[in-house]
TITI-199542 format. One record per residue: residue in three letters; chain; x, y, z of N, C-alpha, C in turn. Coordinates in nm, 2 decimals, decimal comma. Example, Ala and Ser with C-alpha at 12.3 -4.5 7.8 and 13.67 -1.06 7.14 Angstrom:
BEGIN
+-------+------+--------+--------+--------+--------+--------+--------+--------+--------+--------+
: torke : timi :   n_c1 :   n_c2 :   n_c3 :  ca_c1 :  ca_c2 :  ca_c3 :   c_c1 :   c_c2 :   c_c3 :
+-------+------+--------+--------+--------+--------+--------+--------+--------+--------+--------+
:   ALA :    A :   1,32 :  -0,57 :   0,78 :   1,23 :  -0,45 :   0,78 :   1,32 :  -0,33 :   0,78 :
:   SER :    A :   1,28 :  -0,22 :   0,71 :   1,37 :  -0,11 :   0,71 :   1,29 :   0,00 :   0,79 :
+-------+------+--------+--------+--------+--------+--------+--------+--------+--------+--------+
# end
This chain:
BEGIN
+-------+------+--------+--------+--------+--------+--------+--------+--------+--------+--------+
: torke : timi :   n_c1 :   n_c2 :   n_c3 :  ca_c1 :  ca_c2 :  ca_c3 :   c_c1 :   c_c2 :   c_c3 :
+-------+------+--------+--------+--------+--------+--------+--------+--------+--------+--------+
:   UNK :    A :  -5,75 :  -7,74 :  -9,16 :  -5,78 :  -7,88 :  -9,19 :  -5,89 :  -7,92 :  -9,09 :
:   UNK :    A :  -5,93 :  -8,02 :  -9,16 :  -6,04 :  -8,04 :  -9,04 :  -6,01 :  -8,10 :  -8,90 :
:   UNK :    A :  -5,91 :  -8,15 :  -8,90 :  -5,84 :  -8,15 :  -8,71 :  -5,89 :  -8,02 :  -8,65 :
:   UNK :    A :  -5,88 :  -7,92 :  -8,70 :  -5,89 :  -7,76 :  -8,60 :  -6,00 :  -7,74 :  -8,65 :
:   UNK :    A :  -6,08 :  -7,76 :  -8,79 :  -6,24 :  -7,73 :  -8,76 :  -6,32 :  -7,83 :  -8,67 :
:   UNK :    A :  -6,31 :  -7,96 :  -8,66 :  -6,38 :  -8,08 :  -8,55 :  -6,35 :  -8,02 :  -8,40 :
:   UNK :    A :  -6,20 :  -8,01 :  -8,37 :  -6,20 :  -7,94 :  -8,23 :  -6,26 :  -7,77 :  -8,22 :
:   UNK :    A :  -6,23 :  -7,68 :  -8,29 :  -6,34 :  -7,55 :  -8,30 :  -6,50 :  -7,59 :  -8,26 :
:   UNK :    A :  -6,51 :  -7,69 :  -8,34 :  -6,68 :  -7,74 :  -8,32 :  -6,73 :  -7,79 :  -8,22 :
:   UNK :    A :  -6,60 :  -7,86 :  -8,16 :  -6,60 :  -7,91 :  -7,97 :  -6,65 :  -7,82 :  -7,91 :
:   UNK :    A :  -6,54 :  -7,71 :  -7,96 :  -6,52 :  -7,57 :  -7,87 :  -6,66 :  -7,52 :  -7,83 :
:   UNK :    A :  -6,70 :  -7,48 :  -7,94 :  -6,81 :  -7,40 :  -7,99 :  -6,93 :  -7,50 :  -7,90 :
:   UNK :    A :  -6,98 :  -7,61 :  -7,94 :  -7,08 :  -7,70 :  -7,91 :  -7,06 :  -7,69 :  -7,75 :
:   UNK :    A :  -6,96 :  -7,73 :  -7,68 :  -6,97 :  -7,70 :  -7,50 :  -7,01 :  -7,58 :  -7,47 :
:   UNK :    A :  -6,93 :  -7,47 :  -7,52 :  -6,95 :  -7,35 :  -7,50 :  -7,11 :  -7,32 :  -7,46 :
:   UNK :    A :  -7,18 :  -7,39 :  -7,58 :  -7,30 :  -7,35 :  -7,62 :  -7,38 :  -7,46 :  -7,49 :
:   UNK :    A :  -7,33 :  -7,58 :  -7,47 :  -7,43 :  -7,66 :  -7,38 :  -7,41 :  -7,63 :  -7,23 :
:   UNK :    A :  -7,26 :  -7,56 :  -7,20 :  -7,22 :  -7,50 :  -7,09 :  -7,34 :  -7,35 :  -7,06 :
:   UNK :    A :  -7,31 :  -7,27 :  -7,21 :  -7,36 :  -7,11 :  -7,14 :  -7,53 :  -7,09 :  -7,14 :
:   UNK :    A :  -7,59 :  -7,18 :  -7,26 :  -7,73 :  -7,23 :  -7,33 :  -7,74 :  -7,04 :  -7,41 :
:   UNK :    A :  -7,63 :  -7,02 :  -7,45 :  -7,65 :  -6,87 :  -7,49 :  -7,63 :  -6,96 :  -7,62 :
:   UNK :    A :  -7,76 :  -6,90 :  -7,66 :  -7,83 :  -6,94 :  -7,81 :  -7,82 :  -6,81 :  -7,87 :
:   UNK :    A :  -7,84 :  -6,69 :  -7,86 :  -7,81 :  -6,54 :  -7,95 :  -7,70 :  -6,59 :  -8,02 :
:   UNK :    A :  -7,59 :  -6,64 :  -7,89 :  -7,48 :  -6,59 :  -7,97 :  -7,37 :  -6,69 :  -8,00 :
:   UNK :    A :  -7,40 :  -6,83 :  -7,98 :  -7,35 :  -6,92 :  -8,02 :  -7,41 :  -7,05 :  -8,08 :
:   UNK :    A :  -7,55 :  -7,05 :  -8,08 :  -7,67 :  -7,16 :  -8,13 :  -7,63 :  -7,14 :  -8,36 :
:   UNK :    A :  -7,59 :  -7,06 :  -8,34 :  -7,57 :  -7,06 :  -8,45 :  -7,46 :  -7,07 :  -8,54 :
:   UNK :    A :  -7,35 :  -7,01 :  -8,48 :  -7,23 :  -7,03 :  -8,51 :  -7,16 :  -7,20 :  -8,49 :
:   UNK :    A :  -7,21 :  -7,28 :  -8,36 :  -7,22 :  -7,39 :  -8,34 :  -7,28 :  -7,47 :  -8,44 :
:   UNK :    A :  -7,37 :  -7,47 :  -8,54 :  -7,50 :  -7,54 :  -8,62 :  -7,38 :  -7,52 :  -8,71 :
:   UNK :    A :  -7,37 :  -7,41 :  -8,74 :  -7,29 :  -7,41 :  -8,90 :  -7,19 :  -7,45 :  -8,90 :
:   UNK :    A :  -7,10 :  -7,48 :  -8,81 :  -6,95 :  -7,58 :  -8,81 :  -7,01 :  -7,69 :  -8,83 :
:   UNK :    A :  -7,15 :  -7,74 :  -8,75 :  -7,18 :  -7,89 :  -8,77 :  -7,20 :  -7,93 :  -8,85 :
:   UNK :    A :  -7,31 :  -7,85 :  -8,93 :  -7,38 :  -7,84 :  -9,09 :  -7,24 :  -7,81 :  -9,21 :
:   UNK :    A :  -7,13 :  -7,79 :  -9,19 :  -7,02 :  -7,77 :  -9,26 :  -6,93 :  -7,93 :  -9,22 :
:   UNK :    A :  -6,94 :  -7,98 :  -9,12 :  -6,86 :  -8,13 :  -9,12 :  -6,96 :  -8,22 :  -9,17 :
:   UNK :    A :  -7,07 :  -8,16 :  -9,12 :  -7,16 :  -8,32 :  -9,21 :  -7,15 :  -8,29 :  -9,35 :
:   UNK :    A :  -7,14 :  -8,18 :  -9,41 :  -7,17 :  -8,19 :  -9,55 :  -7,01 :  -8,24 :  -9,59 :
:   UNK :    A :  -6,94 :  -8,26 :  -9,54 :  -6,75 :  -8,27 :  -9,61 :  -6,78 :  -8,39 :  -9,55 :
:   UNK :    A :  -6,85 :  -8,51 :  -9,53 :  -6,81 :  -8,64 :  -9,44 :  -6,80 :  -8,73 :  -9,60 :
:   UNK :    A :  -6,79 :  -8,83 :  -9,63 :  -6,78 :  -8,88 :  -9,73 :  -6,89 :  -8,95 :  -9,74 :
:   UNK :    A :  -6,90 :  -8,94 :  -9,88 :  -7,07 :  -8,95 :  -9,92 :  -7,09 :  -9,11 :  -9,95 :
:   UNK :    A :  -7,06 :  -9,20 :  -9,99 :  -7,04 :  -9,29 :  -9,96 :  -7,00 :  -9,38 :  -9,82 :
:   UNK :    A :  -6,90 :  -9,37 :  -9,78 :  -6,83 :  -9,46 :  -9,67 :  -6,85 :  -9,37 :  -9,55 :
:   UNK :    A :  -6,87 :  -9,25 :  -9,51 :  -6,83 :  -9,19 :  -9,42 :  -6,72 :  -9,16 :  -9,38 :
:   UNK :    A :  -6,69 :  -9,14 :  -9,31 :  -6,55 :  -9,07 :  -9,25 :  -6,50 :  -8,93 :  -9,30 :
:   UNK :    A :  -6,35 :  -8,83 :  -9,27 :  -6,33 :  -8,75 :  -9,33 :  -6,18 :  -8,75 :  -9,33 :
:   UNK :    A :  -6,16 :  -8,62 :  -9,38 :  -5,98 :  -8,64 :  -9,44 :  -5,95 :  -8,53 :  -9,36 :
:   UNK :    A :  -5,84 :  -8,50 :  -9,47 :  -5,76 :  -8,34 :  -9,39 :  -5,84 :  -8,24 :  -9,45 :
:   UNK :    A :  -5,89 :  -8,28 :  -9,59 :  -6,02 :  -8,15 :  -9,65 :  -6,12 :  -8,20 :  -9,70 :
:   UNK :    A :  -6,20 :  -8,14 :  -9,73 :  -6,35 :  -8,25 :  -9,78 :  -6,31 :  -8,34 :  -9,90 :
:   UNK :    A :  -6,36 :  -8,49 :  -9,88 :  -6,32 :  -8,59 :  -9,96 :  -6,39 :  -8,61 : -10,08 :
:   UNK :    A :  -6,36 :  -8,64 : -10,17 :  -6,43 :  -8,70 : -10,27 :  -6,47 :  -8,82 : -10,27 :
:   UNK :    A :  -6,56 :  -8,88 : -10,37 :  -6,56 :  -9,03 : -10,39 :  -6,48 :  -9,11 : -10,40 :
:   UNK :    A :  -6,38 :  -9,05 : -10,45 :  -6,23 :  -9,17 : -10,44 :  -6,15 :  -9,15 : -10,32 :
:   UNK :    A :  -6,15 :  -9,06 : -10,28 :  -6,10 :  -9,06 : -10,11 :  -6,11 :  -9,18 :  -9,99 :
:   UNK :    A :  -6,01 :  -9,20 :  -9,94 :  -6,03 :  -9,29 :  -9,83 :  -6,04 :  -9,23 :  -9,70 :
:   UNK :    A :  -6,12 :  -9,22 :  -9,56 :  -6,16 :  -9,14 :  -9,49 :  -6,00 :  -9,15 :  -9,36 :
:   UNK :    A :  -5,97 :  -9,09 :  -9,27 :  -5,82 :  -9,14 :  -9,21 :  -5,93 :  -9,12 :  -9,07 :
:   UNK :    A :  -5,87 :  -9,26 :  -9,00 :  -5,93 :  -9,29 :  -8,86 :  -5,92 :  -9,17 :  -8,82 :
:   UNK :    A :  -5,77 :  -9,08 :  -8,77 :  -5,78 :  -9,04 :  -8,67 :  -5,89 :  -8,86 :  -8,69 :
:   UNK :    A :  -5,88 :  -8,83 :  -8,80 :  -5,95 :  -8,69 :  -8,81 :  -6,12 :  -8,75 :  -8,85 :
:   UNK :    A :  -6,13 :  -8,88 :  -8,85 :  -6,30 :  -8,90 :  -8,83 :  -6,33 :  -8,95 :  -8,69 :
:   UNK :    A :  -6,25 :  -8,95 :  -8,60 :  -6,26 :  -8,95 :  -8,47 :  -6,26 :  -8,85 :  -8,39 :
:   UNK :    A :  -6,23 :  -8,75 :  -8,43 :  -6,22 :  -8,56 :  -8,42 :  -6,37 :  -8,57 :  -8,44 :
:   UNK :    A :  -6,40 :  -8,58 :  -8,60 :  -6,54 :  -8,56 :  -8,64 :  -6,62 :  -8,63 :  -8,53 :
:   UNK :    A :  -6,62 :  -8,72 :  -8,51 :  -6,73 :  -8,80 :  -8,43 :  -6,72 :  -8,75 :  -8,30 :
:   UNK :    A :  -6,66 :  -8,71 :  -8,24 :  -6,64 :  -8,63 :  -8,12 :  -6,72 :  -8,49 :  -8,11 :
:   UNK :    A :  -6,65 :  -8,40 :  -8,21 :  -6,76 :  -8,30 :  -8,26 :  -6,90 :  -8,32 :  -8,24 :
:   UNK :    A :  -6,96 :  -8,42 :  -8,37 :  -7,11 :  -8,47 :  -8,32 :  -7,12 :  -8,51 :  -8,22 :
:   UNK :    A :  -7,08 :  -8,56 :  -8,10 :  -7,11 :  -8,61 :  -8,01 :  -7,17 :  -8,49 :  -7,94 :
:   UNK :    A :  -7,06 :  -8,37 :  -7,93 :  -7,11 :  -8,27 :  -7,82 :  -7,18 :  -8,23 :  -7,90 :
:   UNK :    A :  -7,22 :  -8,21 :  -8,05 :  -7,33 :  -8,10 :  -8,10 :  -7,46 :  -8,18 :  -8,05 :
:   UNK :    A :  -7,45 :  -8,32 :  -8,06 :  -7,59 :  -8,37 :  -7,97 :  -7,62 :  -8,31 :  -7,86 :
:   UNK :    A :  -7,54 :  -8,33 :  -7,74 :  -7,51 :  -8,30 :  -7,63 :  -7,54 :  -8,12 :  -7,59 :
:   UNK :    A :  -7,53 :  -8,09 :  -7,72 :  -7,61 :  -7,90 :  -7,69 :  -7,72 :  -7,92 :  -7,73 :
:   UNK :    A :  -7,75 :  -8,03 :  -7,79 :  -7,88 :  -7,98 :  -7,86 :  -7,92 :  -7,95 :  -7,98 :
:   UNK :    A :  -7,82 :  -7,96 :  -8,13 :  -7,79 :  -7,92 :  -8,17 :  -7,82 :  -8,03 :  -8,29 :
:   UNK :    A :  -7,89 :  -8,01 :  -8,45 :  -7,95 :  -8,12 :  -8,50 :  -7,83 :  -8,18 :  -8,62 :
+-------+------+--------+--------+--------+--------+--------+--------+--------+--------+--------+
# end
């Protein structure tokens, strides 16, 4: 669910702003990010427990995961 993909993406994004090892985690980092932006809801924003549809309503607490995620993928550097 995306509670454990948003914290993996934590993981991954410090990892990556802590070690600046770009071989081996600049990319594995991008593509968790580039995988939560694309499941955020296309309309309203936010996200669910799995990528939402248009009729989906987004739930505070796992778009607060997400936004935490993007926080640190800024924070590496990370687009």
């Amino acid at each position: 669910a995306f509670y454990a993909h948003a914290m993996a993406t934590i993981a991954l994004c410090e990892a990556l702003a802590m070690t600046k090892d770009d071989r081996g985690l600049r990319s594995p980092a991008q593509k968790a990010v580039d995988y939560l932006l694309s499941s955020q809801h296309p309309q309203n924003g936010g996200w669910k427990y799995r990528p939402i549809s248009k009729t989906m309503v987004g739930d505070l607490s796992v778009t607060g995961w997400a936004l935490m995620a993007l926080h640190t993928a800024r924070m590496a550097g990370l687009k």
